[in-house]
C-alpha distance (Angstrom), angle and dihedral (degrees) to the residues before:
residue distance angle dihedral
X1 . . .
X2 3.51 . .
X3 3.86 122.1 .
X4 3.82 97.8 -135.6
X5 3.67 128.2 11.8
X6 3.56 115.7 -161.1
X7 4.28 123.9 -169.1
X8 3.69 121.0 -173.8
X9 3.64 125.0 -157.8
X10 3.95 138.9 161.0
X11 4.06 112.8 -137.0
X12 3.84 122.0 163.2
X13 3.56 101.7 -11.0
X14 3.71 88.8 -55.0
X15 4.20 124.3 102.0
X16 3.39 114.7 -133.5
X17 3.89 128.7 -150.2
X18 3.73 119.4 -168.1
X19 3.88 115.7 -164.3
X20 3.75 132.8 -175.7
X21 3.20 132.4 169.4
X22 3.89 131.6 43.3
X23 3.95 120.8 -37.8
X24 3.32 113.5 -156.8
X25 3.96 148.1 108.3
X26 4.06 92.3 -36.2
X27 4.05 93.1 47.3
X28 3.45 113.7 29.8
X29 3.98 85.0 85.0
X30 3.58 86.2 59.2
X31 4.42 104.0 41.2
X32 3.89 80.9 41.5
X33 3.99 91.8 60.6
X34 3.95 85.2 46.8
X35 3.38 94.1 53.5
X36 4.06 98.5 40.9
X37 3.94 88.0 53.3
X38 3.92 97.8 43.1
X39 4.15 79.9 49.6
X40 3.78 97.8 41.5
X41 3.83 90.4 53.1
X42 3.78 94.5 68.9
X43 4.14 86.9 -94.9
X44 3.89 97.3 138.1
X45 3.95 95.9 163.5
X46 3.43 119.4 66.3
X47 3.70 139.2 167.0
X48 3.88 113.0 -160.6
X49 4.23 103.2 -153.5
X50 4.03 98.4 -141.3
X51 3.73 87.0 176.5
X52 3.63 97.7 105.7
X53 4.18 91.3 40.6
X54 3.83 114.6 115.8
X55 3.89 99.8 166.6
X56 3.93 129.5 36.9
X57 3.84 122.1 174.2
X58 3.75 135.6 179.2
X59 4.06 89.4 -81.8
X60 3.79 96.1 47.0
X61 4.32 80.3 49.8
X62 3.85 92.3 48.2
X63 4.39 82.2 53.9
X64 3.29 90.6 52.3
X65 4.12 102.0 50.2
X66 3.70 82.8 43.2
X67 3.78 93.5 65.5
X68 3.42 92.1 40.4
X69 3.71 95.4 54.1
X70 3.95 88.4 46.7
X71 4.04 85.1 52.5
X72 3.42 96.5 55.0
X73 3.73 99.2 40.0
X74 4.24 86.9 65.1
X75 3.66 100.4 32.3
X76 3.44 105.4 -92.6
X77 3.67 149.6 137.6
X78 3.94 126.0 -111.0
X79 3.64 119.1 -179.2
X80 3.82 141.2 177.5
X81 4.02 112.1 -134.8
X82 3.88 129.5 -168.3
X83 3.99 102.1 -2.6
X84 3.83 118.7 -177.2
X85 3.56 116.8 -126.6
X86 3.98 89.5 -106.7
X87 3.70 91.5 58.7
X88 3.90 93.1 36.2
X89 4.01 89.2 62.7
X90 4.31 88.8 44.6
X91 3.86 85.7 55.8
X92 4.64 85.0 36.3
X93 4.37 89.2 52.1
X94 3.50 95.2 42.5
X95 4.32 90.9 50.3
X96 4.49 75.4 -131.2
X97 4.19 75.3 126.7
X98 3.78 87.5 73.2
X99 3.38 92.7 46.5
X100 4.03 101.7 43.7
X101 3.53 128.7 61.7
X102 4.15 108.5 -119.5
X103 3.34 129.1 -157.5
X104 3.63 139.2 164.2
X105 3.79 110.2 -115.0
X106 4.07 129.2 -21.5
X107 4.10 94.1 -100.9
X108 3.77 84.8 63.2
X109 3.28 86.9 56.9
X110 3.44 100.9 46.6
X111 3.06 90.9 50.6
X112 3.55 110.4 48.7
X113 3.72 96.9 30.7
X114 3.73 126.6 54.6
X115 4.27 112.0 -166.2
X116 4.07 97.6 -102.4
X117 3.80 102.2 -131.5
């Protein structure tokens, strides 16, 4: 079994990352390559699907600010889909809830929130 599993997809002008698995120290190499490319190929608005996430460390939290920062640098949108209530109180301790925008799965944020161009 794989540590991370990462799925990339493009739906309604927004890209789409689905992780599962853990991220931490031996993936966030990986998930941050995802993210750079999706970001790097003029894909500003991205939805990272944490459904599927069991484990989150201080390296898979480092990823995650990155792509944020790179988001908001060009304009874009970055936002956190589907969280489990483990990896809702990681991003609750760390105060990374104030920072991140939360929401409950990625149709709700398809369909609330269309990528502002």
């Amino acid at each position: 079994m794989q540590l991370l599993d990462i799925d990339v997809e493009e739906r309604a002008g927004w890209t789409v990352i689905a992780v599962s698995g853990q991220l931490d120290v031996a993936t966030a190499p990986e998930m941050r390559q995802v993210l750079k490319e999706a970001q790097y190929d003029d894909q500003q608005h991205l939805i990272v699907d944490l459904a599927g996430l069991e484990f989150l460390d201080s390296f898979g939290l480092g990823v995650l600010v990155g792509g944020l920062r790179r988001a908001r640098m060009h304009g874009g949108r970055f936002v956190l889909a589907g969280p489990s209530r483990r990896i809702r109180e990681v991003f609750a301790i760390t105060e990374l809830d104030r920072t991140f925008q939360l929401a409950d799965d990625v149709a709700a944020v398809l369909a609330a929130r269309a990528p502002q161009e």
